[in-house]
N, C-alpha and C positions, 0 to 999 in steps of 0.2 A: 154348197151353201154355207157361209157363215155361221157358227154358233155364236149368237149373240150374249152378251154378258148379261144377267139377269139380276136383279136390285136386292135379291136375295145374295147374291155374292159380293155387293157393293157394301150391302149391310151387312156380312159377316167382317170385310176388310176393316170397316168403320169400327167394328165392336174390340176389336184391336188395336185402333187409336188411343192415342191418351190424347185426350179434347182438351189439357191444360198445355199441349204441347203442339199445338197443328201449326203446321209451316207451307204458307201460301206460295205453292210451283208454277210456273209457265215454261214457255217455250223462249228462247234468246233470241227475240224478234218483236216485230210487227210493234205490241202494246204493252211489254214487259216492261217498262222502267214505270210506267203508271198503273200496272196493276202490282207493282214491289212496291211503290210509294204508299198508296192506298193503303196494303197490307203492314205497312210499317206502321201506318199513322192509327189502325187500330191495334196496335202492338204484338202482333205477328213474327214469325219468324220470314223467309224468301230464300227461293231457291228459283235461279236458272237454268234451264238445261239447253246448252250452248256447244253451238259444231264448230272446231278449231279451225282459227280462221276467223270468225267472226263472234270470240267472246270477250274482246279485249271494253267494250260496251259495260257490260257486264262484270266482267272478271276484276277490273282495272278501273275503267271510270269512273263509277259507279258502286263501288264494293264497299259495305260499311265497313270504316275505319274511322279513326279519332283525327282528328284536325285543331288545332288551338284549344286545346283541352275539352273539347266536343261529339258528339259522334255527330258522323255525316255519313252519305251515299244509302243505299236502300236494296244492294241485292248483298243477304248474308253468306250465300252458299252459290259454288255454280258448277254442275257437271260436266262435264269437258266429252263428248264425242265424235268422233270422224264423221259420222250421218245422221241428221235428227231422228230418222226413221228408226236408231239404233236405242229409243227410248221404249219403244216396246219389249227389249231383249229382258227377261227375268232375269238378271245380274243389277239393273237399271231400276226395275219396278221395286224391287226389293231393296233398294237405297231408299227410294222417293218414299215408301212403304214406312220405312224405318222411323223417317223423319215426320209423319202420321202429314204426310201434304196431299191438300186438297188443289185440285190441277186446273187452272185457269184457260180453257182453250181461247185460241183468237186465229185470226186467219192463216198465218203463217203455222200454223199447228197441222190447221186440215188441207196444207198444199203439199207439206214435207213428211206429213206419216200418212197413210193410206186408209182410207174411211174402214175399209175392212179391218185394220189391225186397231184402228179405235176402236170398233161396236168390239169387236170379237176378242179382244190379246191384250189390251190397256186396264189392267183392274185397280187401275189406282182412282178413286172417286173424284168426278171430274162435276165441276160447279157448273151448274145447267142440265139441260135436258141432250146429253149425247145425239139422241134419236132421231136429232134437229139438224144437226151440223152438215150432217148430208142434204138436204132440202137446199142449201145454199145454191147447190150445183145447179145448172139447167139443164140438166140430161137425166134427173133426178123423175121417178116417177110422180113423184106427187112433192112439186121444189116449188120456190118464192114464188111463182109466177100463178100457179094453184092454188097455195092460197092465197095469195091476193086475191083474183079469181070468186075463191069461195068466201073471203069477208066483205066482198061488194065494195072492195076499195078501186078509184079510179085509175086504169092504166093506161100508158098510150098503145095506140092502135097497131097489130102484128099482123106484116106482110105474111103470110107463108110463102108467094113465090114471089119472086121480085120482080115479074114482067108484070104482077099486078103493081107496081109502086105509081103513085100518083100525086107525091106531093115528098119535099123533104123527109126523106128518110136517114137515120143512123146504124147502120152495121155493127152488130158485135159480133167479132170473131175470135175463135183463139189463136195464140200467136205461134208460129211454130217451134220455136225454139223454148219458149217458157211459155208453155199452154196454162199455165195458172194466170196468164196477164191475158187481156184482149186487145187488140188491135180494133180502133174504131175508123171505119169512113165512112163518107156521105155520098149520098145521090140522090137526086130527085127525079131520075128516068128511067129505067131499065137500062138503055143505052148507057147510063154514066155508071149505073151498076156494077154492067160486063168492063167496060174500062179501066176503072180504078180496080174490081178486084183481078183481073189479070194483071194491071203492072202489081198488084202486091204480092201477088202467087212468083210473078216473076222476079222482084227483090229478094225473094224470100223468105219475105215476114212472114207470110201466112200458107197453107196447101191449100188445095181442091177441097181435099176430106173435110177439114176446115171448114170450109166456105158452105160446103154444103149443109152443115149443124148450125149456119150463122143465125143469131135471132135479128130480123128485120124490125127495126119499129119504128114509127113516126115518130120525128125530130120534134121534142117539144120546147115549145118557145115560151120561156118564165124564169122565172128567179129562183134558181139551183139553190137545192136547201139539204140537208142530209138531219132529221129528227130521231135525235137518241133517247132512246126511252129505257129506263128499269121497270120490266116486271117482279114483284117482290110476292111471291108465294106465304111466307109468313105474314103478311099483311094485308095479301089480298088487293094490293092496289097499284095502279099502274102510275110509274113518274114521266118526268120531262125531263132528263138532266142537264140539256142544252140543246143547241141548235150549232150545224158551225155549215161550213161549206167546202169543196175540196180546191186543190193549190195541183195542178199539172202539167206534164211537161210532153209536149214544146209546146201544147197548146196556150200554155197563158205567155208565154211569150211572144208568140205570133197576136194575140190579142192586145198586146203593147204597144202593135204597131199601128201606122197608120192605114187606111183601107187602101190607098194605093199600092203602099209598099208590100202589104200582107197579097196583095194579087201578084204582085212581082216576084215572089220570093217561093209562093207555091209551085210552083212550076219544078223548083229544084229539090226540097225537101216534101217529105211528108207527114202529115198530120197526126202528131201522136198525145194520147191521150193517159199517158201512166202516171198515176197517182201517189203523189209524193211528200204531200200534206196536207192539212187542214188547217183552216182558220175560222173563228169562232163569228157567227152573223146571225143579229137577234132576229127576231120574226115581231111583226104587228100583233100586238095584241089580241084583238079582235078576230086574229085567226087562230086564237091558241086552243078554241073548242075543238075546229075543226082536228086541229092536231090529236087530239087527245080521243075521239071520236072514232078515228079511223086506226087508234093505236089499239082499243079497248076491242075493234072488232077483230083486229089480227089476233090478237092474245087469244080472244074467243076461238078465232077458229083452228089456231096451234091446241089449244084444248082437246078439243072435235077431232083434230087429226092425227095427234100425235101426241099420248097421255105421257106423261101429266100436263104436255104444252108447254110453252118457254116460260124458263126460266131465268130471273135476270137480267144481262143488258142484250138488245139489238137495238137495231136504227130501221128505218123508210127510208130512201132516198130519194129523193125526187125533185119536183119543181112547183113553184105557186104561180099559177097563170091566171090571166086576166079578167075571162068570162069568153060572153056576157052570159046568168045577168050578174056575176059576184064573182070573185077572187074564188080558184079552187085549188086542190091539193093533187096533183096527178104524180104517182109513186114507180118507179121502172127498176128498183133496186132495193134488194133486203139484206142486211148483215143480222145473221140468225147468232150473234157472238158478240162482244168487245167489237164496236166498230171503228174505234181506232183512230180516236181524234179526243186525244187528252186534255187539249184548249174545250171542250165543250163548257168545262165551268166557268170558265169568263165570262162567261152569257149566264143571268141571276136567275134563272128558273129555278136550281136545284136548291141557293144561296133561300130565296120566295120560301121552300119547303123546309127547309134542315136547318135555316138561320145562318149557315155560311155555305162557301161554295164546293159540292162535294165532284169530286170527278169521278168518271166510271170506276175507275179502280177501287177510290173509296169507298163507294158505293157497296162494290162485290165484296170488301170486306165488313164495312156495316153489315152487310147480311148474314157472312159467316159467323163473325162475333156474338150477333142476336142469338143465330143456331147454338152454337154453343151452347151459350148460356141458359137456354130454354131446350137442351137435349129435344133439338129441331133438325139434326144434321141431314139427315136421311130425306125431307123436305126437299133440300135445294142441290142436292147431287144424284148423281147416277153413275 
């Protein structure tokens, strides 16, 4: 069993810090160029930590330097190693240490180091509630899906077998080759069930074992929304920082076509659903209680189940369907992290709150800055 790292050792690292010198870290992936901008723009220092091969983002593009008598770009520092998962090694810790950095996780963090060497090997104070980041998973014993569950938020309906399926259902399974991606398909038979996932066992996409762990659920029909929320522990109060929606591939391309065409064309490829961007889609006003209603009772019950509760940024993903007898909010996805859609501020909710438009990243560093300055640290990390 895991020895967990304990807030007493978080809090001795922190009393080590010099707090006029904290240098905001992540992971050379996923949401780093906007949680290094954020931290920039609250005057921060940034540090990368970047697997060769893929730090020229970082390293290169992006690296402050001076331009026309200016400074530009947002990542000051970047660690360079052979396997992300080589940021646990105490050679590593003791850099990021040195540099008193508070550690930004986002998803590309909990696919590439292993939940066990975060709770248990990671003592570098990481922004948010650690304890969380595992719940993402769905094999998790008490994950998104629980407490959804337990805040009385709406979800769509789960097959456990699929001979019971009776209506559009969508398969999530994980992929074989990069199990941190899922492979989605549809059915609305049992019979189309066993079809599509045997030819995909047999492409390869996906195994048995696989298939077997798959979560079934009814396909819902409404206007795909993804609500980014900050929870702010020093303030006690929960935000909205946008709304955006996700950008996919092949799937929105196959949606460009025509419905003749899109029937013609399935036959030879298959329906992939990997997520590759976002784009920012306001919501109706009139539904912005509901949003905020069903954010206030997740917060609650991350509380309840896992002290001290989230911290900071996560998202709902989900859909707003029709009724009857009203528009609702039905939610089939949680990012318990940075969800990962830096356009969120185009959309004026956070602009409504702060008076301009702040992005996640910003955001997590408003918060750190406040800590700071109100010797709060120990509040908003773990």
């Amino acid at each position: 069993m895991v020895s967990l790292i304990t807030s007493q050792q978080i809090s001795e690292v922190l009393a080590r810090y010099d707090s006029d010198a904290i240098t905001v870290g992540t992971l050379g992936s996923h949401s780093a160029l906007d949680i290094c901008k954020g931290a920039k723009d609250e005057g921060f220092r940034t540090v990368t930590v970047c697997k060769k091969g893929r730090e020229e983002t970082y390293d290169r593009y992006y690296r402050v330097r001076k331009s026309f008598g200016r400074v530009c770009g947002v990542v000051d520092e970047t660690i360079l190693l052979n396997k992300f998962n080589e940021i646990l090694t105490p050679a590593i810790q003791r850099r990021l240490a040195s540099m008193n950095t508070i550690f930004v996780p986002h998803r590309s963090f909990t696919v590439y180091v292993p939940y066990d060497g975060i709770e248990g090997s990671f003592h570098i104070p990481i922004f948010g509630a650690r304890s969380l980041l595992r719940a993402e998973e769905r094999d998790a014993e008490r994950n998104q899906h629980y407490l959804l569950e337990k805040a009385g938020i709406r979800t769509p309906r789960m097959f456990k077998n699929y001979t019971d399926i009776d209506r559009l259902v969508v398969v999530k399974v994980a992929e074989a080759k990069r199990t941190y991606e899922r492979a989605f398909f549809y059915a609305s038979t049992p019979k189309q069930f066993e079809e599509r996932s045997t030819e995909l066992i047999r492409s390869g996409l996906i195994t048995q074992n696989a298939l077997d762990k798959a979560r079934i659920e009814e396909f819902v029909v409404g206007a795909q929304y993804n609500f980014n929320y900050f929870y702010s522990p020093l303030l006690g109060e929960l935000e909205l920082l946008g709304t955006d929606a996700r950008r996919q591939t092949n799937l929105d391309g196959l949606l460009r076509l025509p419905a003749d065409e899109q029937l013609k064309i399935l036959g030879s490829i298959e329906v992939r659903n990997i997520e590759v961007g976002h784009f920012a889609a306001t919501l109706r006003e009139s539904l912005l209680e509901k949003v905020f209603q069903i954010g206030e009772r997740f917060v609650d019950t991350t509380k309840a189940e896992y002290q001290p509760g989230i911290i900071g940024p996560f998202a709902l993903q989900g859909a707003v369907v029709p009724g009857p007898p009203e528009e609702d909010i039905v939610i089939f996805d949680v990012s318990l992290r940075v969800p990962g859609s830096p356009g969120t501020k185009a959309t004026h909710y956070s602009e409504c709150l702060w008076g301009n438009p702040v992005s996640t990243g910003r955001r997590i560093a408003m918060e750190i800055r406040a800590a700071v300055e109100d010797n709060r640290l120990e509040e908003i990390v773990s």
